[in-house]
N, C-alpha and C positions, 0 to 999 in steps of 0.2 A: 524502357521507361522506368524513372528511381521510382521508389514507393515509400513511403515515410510508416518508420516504425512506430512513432508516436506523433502522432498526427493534431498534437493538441494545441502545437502554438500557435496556429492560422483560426483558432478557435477563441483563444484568448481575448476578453471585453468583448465579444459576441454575445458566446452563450455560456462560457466558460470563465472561472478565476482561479489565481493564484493558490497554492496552501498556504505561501508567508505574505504575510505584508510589512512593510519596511520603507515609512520615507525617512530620509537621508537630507540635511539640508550644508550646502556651505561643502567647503574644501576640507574638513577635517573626518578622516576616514577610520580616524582609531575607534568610534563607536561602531563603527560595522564591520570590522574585520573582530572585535571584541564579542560580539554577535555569532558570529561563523566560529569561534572559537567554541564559545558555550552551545553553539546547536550541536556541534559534532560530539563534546562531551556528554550532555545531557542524552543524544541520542544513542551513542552507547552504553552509558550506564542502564536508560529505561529497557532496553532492547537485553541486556544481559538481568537485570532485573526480573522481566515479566519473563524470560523464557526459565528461571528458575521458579517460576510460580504456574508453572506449565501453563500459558497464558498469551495464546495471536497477536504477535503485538503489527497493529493495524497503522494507518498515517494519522502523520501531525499534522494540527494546522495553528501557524504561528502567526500573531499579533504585536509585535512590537508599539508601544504606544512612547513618548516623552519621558516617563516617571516608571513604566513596567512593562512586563513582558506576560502576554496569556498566551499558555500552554493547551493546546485541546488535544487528548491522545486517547485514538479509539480503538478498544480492545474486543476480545473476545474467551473465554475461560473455556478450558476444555474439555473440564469433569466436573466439575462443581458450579453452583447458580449466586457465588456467594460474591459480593461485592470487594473489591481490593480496599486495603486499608492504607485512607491517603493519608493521614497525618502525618504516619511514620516513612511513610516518601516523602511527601514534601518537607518534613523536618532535614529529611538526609541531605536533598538539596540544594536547602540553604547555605549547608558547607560546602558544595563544590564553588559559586557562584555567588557572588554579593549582589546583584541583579536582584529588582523586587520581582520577582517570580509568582503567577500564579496559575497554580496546576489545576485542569480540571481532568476528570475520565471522565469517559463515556463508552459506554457498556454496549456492543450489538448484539442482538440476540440469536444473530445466525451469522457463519463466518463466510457463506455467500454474496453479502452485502458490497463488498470493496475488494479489488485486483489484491489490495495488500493482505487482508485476512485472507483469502484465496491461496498466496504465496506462502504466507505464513503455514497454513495447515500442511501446504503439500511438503514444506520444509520440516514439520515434525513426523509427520509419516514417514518420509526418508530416514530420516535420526533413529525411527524405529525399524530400519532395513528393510523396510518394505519395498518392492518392484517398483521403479517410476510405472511401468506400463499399468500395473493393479492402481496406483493409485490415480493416474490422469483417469482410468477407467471408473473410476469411483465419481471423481468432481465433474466429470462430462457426464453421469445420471444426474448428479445433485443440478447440478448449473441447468440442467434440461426439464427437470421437473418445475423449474423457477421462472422457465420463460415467459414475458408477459406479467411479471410481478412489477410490482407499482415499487417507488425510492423518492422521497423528500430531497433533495438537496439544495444548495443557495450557488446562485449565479449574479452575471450581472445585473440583473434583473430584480433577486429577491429570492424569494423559496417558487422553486417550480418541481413539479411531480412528474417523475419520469417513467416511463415503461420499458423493462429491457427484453429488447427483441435478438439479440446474439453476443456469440462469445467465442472466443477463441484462446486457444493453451497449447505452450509451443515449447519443449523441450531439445534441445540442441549439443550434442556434445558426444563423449566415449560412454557407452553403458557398459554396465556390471556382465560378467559371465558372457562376455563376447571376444570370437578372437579376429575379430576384424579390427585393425587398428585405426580405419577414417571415421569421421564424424558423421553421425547422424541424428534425424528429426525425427523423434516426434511430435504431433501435431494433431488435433479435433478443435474442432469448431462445428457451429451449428447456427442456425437463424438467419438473419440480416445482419450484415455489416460491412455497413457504409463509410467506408473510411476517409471520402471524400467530400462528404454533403456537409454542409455549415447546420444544416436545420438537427442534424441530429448531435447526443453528446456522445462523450466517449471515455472510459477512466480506462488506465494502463500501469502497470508495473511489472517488474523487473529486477529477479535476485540470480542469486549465483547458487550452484548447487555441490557440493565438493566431494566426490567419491574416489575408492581405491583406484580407478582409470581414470581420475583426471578434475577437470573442471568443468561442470554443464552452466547452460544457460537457460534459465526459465523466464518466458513472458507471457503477462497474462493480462487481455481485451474483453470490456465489457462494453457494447454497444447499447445505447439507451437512444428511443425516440421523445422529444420534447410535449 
């Protein structure tokens, strides 16, 4: 029986929405392929940006309106408590882009919050040679002592307050100092998760990990009941 790795689009106008929103009107397509242009740019530059500010760079969520585009990009800082300084981003901006742009941050105060900041942290652990094993061993305590923490976020519905009852973190690929040349998993999980009930939600992401053996895969499931 298949099993869906991202189980979110049967979920979609449920209890679930979009990051981007984008209407489109009429047969002429150069405004949204103009669109896909700048998300890919802006997204790399912010993404090499904040990781020179040693700084999680977490998901977008995009608003396309008539007249401008709002940017929401939520972060996480790794060492310090001190706020990024937008001006001098969004000034830089305005030159890639002639699009009226408006950027906002948003700051989380713990990098447990979102699959992405998740990803994020275990991507700079790596960068510091550290063991994937030592590190999934680290964020399967953190993610366990969190179980049952309450999260705001906006659905179809509006703001609803969620409770996360499981999680899962899946590691897939050639490891360092092995001389087995197949692929393998690792994997923890704990809690509940239902990855087929509508009543519950669910956020998911998905990076790439790049070592002397190779290319891995990392995904990471956070289970929320409504």
């Amino acid at each position: 029986m298949s099993q869906k790795i991202n189980p979110i689009s049967f979920r979609l106008g449920l209890s679930q929405v979009w990051n981007n929103t984008f209407q489109l009107y009429g047969k002429n397509l150069s405004s949204y392929t103009s669109f896909l242009y700048l998300k890919l740019v802006l997204y790399n530059y912010l993404r090499r940006y904040l990781d020179s500010k040693q700084v999680f760079f977490g998901p977008l969520h995009w608003l396309v309106l008539k007249d401008k585009i709002i940017l929401l990009v939520i972060y996480r800082s790794c060492f310090n408590s001190n706020l990024l300084k937008l001006e001098k981003l969004t000034l830089f901006l305005r030159f890639l882009t002639n699009w009226n742009l408006k950027l906002y941050l948003l700051k989380q105060m713990s990098w447990v919050n979102t699959p992405a900041l998740i990803t994020a942290y275990i991507l700079y652990n790596r960068k510091k040679k550290i063991s994937l094993k030592i590190i999934l061993k680290r964020v399967t305590f953190v993610l366990s002592s969190c179980l049952n923490s309450k999260k705001i976020v906006y659905n179809s519905k509006g703001p609803i307050s969620l409770r996360l009852k499981g999680f899962k973190i899946k590691i897939s690929g050639r490891f360092d100092n092995t001389r087995n040349q197949m692929s393998k998993t690792l994997s923890n999980s704990e809690g509940s998760l239902p990855l087929s009930k509508l009543n519950s939600y669910m956020e998911y992401h998905n990076s790439e990990i790049y070592t002397n053996s190779g290319l891995n895969n990392l995904q990471v499931w956070l289970f929320y009941t409504i």
